[in-house]
N, C-alpha and C positions, 0 to 999 in steps of 0.2 A: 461897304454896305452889301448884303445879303442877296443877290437878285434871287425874284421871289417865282421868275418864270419855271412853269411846272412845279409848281410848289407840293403839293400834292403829292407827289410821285415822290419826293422826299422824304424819309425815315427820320426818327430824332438822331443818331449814329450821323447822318448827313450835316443835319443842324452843328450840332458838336465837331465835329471836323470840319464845317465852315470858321466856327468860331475859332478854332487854334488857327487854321490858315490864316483868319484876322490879326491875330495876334503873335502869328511868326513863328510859333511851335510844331515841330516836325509830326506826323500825326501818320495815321496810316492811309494807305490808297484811298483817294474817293470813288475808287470803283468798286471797292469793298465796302465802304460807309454807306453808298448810297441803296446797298439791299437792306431791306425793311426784317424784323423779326419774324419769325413766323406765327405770331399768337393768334392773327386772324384765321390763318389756315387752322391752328388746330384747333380753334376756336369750331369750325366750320368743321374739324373731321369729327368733335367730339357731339356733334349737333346730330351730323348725319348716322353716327352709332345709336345714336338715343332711338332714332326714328327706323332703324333696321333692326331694333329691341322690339319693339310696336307690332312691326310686320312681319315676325318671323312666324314659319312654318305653323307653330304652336297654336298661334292664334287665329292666321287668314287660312288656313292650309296649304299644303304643298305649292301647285300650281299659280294658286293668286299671291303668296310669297315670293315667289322665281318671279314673277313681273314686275310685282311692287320693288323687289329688290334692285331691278334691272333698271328701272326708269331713276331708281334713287342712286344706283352709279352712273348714269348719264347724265342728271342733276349736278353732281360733285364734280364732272369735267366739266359742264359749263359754267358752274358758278368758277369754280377753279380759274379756268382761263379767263373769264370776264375780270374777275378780281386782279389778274396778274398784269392785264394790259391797262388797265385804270393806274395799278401803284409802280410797277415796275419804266424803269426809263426804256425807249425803244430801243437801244443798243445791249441794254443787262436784261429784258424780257424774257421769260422760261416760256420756250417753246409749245405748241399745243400737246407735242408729244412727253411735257413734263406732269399730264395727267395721267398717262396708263398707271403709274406704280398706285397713286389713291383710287383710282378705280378698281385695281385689284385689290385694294388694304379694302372695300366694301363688300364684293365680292367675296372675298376671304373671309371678313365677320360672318357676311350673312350666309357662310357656311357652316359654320361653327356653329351656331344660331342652331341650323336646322339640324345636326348633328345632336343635341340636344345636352352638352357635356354638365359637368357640375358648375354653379353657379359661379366658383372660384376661378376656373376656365376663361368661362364666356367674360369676366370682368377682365384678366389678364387679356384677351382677345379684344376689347372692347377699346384700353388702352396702347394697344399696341397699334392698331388700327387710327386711331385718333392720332399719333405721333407720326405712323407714317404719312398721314394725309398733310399734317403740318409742316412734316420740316425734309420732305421729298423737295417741292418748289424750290424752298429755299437751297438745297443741294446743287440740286439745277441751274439755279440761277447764279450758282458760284463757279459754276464749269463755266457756262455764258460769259460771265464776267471774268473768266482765264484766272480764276483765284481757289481751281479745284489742287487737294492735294492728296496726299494717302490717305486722308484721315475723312475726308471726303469720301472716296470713291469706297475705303471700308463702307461707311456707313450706309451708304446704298449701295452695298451689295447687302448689307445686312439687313437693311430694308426689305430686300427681296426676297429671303431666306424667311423672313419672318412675314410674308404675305403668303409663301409658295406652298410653307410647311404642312399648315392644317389646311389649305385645298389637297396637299396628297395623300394624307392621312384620312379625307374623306372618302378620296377617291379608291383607298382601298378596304374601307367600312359600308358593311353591307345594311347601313341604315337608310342609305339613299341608292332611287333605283339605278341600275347599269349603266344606262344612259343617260340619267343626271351625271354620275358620277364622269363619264367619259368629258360630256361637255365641260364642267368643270373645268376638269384638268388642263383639256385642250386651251380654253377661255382664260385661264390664271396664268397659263406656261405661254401664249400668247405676247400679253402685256406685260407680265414680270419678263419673258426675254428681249421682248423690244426696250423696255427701258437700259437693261445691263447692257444691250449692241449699241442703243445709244451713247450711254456711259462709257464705251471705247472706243468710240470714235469714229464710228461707220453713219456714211447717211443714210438718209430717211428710207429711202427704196433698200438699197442692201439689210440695213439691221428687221424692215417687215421681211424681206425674202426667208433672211437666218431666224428668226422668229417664229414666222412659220414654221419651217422644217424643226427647229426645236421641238417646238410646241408638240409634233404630228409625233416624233419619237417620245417624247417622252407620255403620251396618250396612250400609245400602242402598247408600250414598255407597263403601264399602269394597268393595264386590261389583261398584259399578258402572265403578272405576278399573282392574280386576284388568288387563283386557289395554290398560292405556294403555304408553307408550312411554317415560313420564318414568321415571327409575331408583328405587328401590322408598323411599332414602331423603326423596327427592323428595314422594313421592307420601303418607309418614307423616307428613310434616311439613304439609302440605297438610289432611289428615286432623286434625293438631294443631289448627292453625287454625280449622278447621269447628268443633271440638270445643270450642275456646272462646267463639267467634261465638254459636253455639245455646245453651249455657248460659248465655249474657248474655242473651240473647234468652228466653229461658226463666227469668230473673229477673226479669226488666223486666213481663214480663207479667202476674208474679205481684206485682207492687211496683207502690203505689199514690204518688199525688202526683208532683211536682216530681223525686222522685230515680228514677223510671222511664226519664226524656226525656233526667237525666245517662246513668244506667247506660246507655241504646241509643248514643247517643253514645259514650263511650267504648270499648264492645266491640267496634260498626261502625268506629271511628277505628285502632283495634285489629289487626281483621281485615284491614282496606282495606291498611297500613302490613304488616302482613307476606305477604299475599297479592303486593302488590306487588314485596315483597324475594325471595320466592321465586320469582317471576316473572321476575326480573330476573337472579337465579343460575342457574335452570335456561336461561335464554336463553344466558348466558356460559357454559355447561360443554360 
């Protein structure tokens, strides 16, 4: 029979792997079965875009935008984490630190938002934003439950990559003022690097340490491109780069033994290999 204690906290993938256990059929981990779909998250990221549609720029203006927008990513980490300690079991739980990457995927929209791009953009934006709110938890929750793999930790990084891109591309478009754009940056490069230091394995206090300082150079690095001559898509991609370089770099530091001297090796092997390709495109354009 079924014990039905914490029932609740239970996924149908749980149910179904109860049932072959009943029935003697080899099945996969129940610590894998036991994470739920993400459909409520994206259910909830695609709610929260509708209503960052509402408040953007366009319509509240500047000012009461950036606050509306602000209270509606602190909205999204607490429904977020409310949600996750209700359905999640307390040993497979995603952390409170598994909201920065959708608090930056709102952040991110409602920059885009005010940025004012073609309506084909903001939709692309809109969607991307929605997925990453959805199925970041669920990522999380699979590291937690020791069932992360490569295919995993790609995708949140790719997560990040597509939350980070248009805050840098904002930050070097002179649609918003200086010091929007500063904050921005700083605010986006923040949470998307606390999550990837999370992602490798660093605690809580070290991955805000390396976060910080990420976040402050690659600020600095964005302010200090503003009047360069390369074309702006140029110049984010470039900004990508730094952005991976430094969090490897800011891994490594935090990471002790033998796999420090890999990681710097690979992020510099990394960086070198697409600095170079970018180098080599913007020569030819």
């Amino acid at each position: 029979m079924e014990n039905r204690t914490d029932f609740r906290r239970r996924g149908h993938a749980y149910l179904a792997q109860q049932a072959r256990a009943a029935l003697g059929v080899s099945a996969e981990s129940p610590g894998l079965s036991e994470l739920p779909l993400p459909l409520v998250h994206t259910a909830l990221g695609a709610a929260v875009c509708g209503v960052a549609v509402v408040i953007r720029p366009q319509i509240l203006g500047f000012e009461r935008s950036a606050i509306a927008s602000g209270a509606l990513a602190v909205m999204t980490a607490l429904l977020l984490v409310a949600y996750d300690r209700a359905v999640y079991a307390r040993a497979r739980r995603p952390g409170v630190s598994s909201a920065a990457l959708p608090v930056a995927a709102v952040v991110s929209f409602a920059t885009v938002l005010a940025a004012a791009p073609p309506i084909s953009v903001r939709v692309v934006a809109g969607v991307a934003a929605s997925i990453v709110i959805g199925v970041v938890p669920q990522l999380v929750a699979r590291t937690t439950a020791a069932r992360e793999n490569a295919l995993v930790r790609l995708a949140r990084d790719a997560a990040g990559i597509a939350v980070l891109a248009p805050v840098l591309v904002a930050g070097l478009s002179p649609v918003l003022p200086i010091a929007a754009r500063a904050t921005l940056v700083a605010g986006v490069g923040i949470l998307v690097s606390f999550d990837a230091l999370i992602g490798e394995g660093l605690a809580g206090s070290a991955a805000v340490l390396g976060a910080l300082c990420v976040s402050a150079s690659l600020a600095a690095v964005t302010l200090a491109v503003q009047t360069s001559e390369a074309a702006v898509g140029t110049r984010a991609a470039a900004l990508l780069v730094l952005w991976y370089a430094s969090r490897g770099f800011a891994s490594s530091v935090a990471t002790a033994g033998a796999r420090r001297w890999l990681m710097v090796v690979e992020y510099a092997a990394f960086a070198l290999v697409a600095g170079g390709t970018l180098s080599w495109i913007s020569a030819g354009a």
